[in-house]
TIGU-192733 format. One record per residue (C-alpha): residue in three letters; x, y, z. Coordinates in steps of 0.5 Angstrom, whole numbers, plus 500, padded with zeros to 3 digits. Example, Ala and Ser with C-alpha at 12.3 -4.5 7.8 and 13.67 -1.06 7.14 Angstrom:
ala525491516;ser527498514;
// end
This chain:
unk064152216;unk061157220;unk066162222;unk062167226;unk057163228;unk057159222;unk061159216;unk056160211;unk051165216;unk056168218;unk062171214;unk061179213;unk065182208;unk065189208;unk066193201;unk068200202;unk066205195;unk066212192;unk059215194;unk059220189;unk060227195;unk066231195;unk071228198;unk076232204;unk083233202;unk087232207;unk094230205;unk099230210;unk107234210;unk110227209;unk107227203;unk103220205;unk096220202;unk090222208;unk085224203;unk079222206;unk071221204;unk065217203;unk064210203;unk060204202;unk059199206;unk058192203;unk056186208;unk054180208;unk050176213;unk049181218;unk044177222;unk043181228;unk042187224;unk048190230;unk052194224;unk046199223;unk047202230;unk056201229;unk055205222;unk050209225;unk055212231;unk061214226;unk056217220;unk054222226;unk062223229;unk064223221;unk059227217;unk064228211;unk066220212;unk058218211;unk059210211;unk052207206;unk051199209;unk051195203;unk049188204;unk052181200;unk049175199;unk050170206;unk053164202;unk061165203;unk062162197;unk058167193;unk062172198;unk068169195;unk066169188;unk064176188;unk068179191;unk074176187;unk070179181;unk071185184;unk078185185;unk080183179;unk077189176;unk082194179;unk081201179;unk074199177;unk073194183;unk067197187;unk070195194;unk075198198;unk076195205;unk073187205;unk071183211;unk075176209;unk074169211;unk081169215;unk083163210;unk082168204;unk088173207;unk094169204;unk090168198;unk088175197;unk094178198;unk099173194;unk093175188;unk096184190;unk089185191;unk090187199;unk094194201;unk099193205;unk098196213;unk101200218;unk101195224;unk102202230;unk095204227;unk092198230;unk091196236;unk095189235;unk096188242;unk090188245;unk088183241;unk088174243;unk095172240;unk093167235;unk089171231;unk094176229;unk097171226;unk091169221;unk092177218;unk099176215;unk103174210;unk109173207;unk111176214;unk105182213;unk100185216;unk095185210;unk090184214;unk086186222;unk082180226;unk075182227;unk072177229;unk075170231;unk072163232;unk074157235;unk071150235;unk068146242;unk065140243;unk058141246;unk056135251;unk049133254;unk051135261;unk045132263;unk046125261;unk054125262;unk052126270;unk047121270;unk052116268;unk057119273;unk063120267;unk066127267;unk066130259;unk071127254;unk079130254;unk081124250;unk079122243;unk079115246;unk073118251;unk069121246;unk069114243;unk068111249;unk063114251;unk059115244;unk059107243;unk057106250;unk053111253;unk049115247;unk046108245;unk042107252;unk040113252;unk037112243;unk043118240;unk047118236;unk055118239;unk058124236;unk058129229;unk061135226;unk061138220;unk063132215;unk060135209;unk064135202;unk065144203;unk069149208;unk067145214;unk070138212;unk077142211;unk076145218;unk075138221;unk080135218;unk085140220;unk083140227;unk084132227;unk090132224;unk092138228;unk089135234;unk095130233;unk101135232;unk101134225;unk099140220;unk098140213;unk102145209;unk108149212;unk112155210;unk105158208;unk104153203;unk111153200;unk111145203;unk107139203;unk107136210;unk100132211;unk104126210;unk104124216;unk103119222;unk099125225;unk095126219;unk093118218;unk092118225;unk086124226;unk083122219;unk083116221;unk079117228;unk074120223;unk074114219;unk073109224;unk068113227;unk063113221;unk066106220;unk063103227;unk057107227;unk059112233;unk059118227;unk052116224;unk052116216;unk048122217;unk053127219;unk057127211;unk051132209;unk051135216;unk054143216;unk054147221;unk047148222;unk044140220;unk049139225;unk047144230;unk040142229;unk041135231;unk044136237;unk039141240;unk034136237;unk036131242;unk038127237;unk047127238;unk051127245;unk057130243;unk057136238;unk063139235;unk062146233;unk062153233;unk060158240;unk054160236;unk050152237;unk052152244;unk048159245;unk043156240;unk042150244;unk041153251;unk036159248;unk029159252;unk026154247;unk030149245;unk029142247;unk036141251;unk037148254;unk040147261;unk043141259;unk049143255;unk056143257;unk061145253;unk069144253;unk075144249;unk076139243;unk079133245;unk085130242;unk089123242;unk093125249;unk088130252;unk085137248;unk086137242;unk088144237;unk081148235;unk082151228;unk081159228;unk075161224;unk073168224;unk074174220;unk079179218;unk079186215;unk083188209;unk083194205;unk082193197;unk090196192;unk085200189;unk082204196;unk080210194;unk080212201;unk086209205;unk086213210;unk079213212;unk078205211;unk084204215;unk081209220;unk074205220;unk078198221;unk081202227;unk074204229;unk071197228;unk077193232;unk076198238;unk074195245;unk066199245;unk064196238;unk069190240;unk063189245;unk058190241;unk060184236;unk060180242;unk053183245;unk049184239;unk052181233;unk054174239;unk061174235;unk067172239;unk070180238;unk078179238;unk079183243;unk083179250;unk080183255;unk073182254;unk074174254;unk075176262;unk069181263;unk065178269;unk060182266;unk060179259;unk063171263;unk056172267;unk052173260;unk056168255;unk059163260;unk063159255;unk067165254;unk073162258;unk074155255;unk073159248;unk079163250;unk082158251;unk081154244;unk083160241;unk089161244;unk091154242;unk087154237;unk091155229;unk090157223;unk087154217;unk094152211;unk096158209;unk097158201;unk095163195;unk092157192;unk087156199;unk081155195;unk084149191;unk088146197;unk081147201;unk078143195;unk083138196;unk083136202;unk075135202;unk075131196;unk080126200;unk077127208;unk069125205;unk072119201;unk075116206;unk069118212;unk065114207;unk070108206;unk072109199;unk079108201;unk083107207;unk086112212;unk092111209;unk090112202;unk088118203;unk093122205;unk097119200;unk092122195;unk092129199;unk099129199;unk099128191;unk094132190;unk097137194;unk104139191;unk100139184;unk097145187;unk103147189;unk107147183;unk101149178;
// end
């Protein structure tokens, strides 16, 4: 998946550690640790280089809070991994605040690697509603929405206007139009990300979602993907490969194989992040100014997006969880939320920019992509996300690839997934 920008690319995550110089002892008269010091910066993927500038503001206003940037591999599973590792290591752990895959929070916390947050020293409020959501668990906040992302479906404009259809609102227009209409023009129909990783987790969700059903409940105290909303979303999947409109090629498709093959001229409907519209409407590319982009269809009208992006939460073992809050809040505050969006091009998390003419005029998918997200939902929360994740591929790509039924399918899932629950 590529969650800001891409699941893969774009995941940052930020380690916060001891620097060596001489901290500054600030404790407060309620007896509340406000101890304050250096820190280290640990991020991985910083494509845009953007974090530089960011760092380099606050290192001038906090002189005795001088912030060193680190960078992490741009894989969100070795990401994982390591920062997992490090975790694990308690107080000996290197990092201190860490910028996670918003699938990870209840995973992290479940573990007691997260401190627990104060929600009145961050600015909840301002933030898109859903996003909120993807920081907590077990009913708190372990967490603070830092970038957010949602899936669209990106459509050549061009080609929908010559045959005088508007763009797809239904799942049965998408095929529709995929079977008929992407043939005479030589393209394949439709694709997302369908390879057996993160991606596939995300699509499946946003399909089983799209037709009101879930995955897990009770924050992954119940098994509720065996359902006709769940047969009938994996099941539009499958049939798509099955009958050719989802070319077989889009099972090793990620983010950015899939965003290839759009902006290549080769799909006329792509689900994917804002980023691959950005991409594809570039000076450069074979299909700029023919894209258009709307909400994910569903079986009655628009579907439901799943969130992606990251969120910000401080390690059990900071050693400075003063100042790491403090940075969260400093990082989450609409200038540096601004530049999230102008110079990282990540969806920032705060409601108001979404409505700035300014930005509108300069990234016009803002309003619809305002729109998913705050339709959009979470990935299954569970402390086991990584084995429910994994469960869910292995079952999406067998049915994608004919291997079982639909049906079947979701029975195995829903087995598999209870034996997680209980292990």
């Amino acid at each position: 998946m590529r969650w800001m920008a891409t699941a893969g690319k774009c995941l940052l995550v930020l380690g916060l550690v001891l620097t060596g110089c001489v901290p500054v002892d600030r404790r407060g008269s309620d007896g509340e640790d406000t101890e304050r010091g250096p820190l280290t910066l640990a991020t991985a993927g910083d494509l845009t280089g953007y974090l530089g500038s960011v760092l380099g503001d606050w290192n001038r206003e906090h002189p005795d809070e001088q912030v060193t940037l680190v960078q992490l591999p741009d894989s969100a599973d070795e990401t994982h991994a390591q920062m997992v590792t490090d975790l694990r290591r308690g107080e000996r752990g290197r990092f201190d605040v860490l910028n996670i895959d918003v699938s990870w929070t209840s995973e992290f916390a479940a573990a007691g690697w997260l401190r627990p947050l104060a929600r009145d020293r961050f600015p909840l409020k301002s933030f898109l509603r859903p996003v909120v959501d993807t920081a907590t668990y077990d009913n708190r906040l372990y967490a603070v929405p830092y970038v957010t992302n949602a899936g669209l479906l990106l459509y050549r404009k061009d080609i929908l206007a010559k045959e005088g259809v508007s763009p797809p609102r239904t799942w049965a227009e998408l095929e529709e139009d995929a079977k008929t209409i992407a043939p005479k023009y030589e393209l394949n129909g439709y694709a997302g990300q369908f390879l057996a990783y993160e991606g596939l987790t995300v699509n499946a969700a946003e399909a089983v979602y799209s037709a009101r059903g879930s995955i897990l409940g009770d924050e992954g105290k119940r098994v509720t993907v065996n359902s006709t909303a769940a047969r009938q979303g994996i099941g539009f999947l499958a049939r798509g490969v099955r009958e050719g409109w989802i070319p077989r090629a889009a099972l090793s498709y990620k983010e950015e194989e899939s965003k290839q093959a759009f902006q290549d001229g080769r799909l006329l409907f792509l689900r994917n992040w804002p980023y691959a519209f950005a991409s594809a409407s570039a000076p450069g590319s074979p299909v700029a100014g023919k894209v258009g982009v709307v909400p994910l269809p569903g079986p009655d009208g628009p579907g439901r997006s799943v969130l992606g992006g990251s969120d910000l939460a401080v390690s059990a073992h900071a050693r400075y969880p003063d100042t790491a809050s403090r940075l969260i809040a400093y990082l989450t505050s609409e200038a540096v939320q601004r530049q999230v969006l102008t110079r990282g091009a990540l969806p920032p998390v705060r409601a108001s920019l979404y409505e700035d003419p300014d930005l509108v005029k300069k990234f016009p998918y803002l309003p619809i992509l305002r729109s998913s997200v705050l339709h959009a939902a979470p990935r299954p929360k569970s402390p086991r996300y990584d084995q429910v994740s994994l469960a869910v591929q292995a079952a999406v790509q067998d049915a994608l690839a004919g291997h079982q039924t639909a049906e079947a399918a979701v029975e195995r899932l829903s087995r598999e997934l209870h034996a997680v629950r209980t292990h």
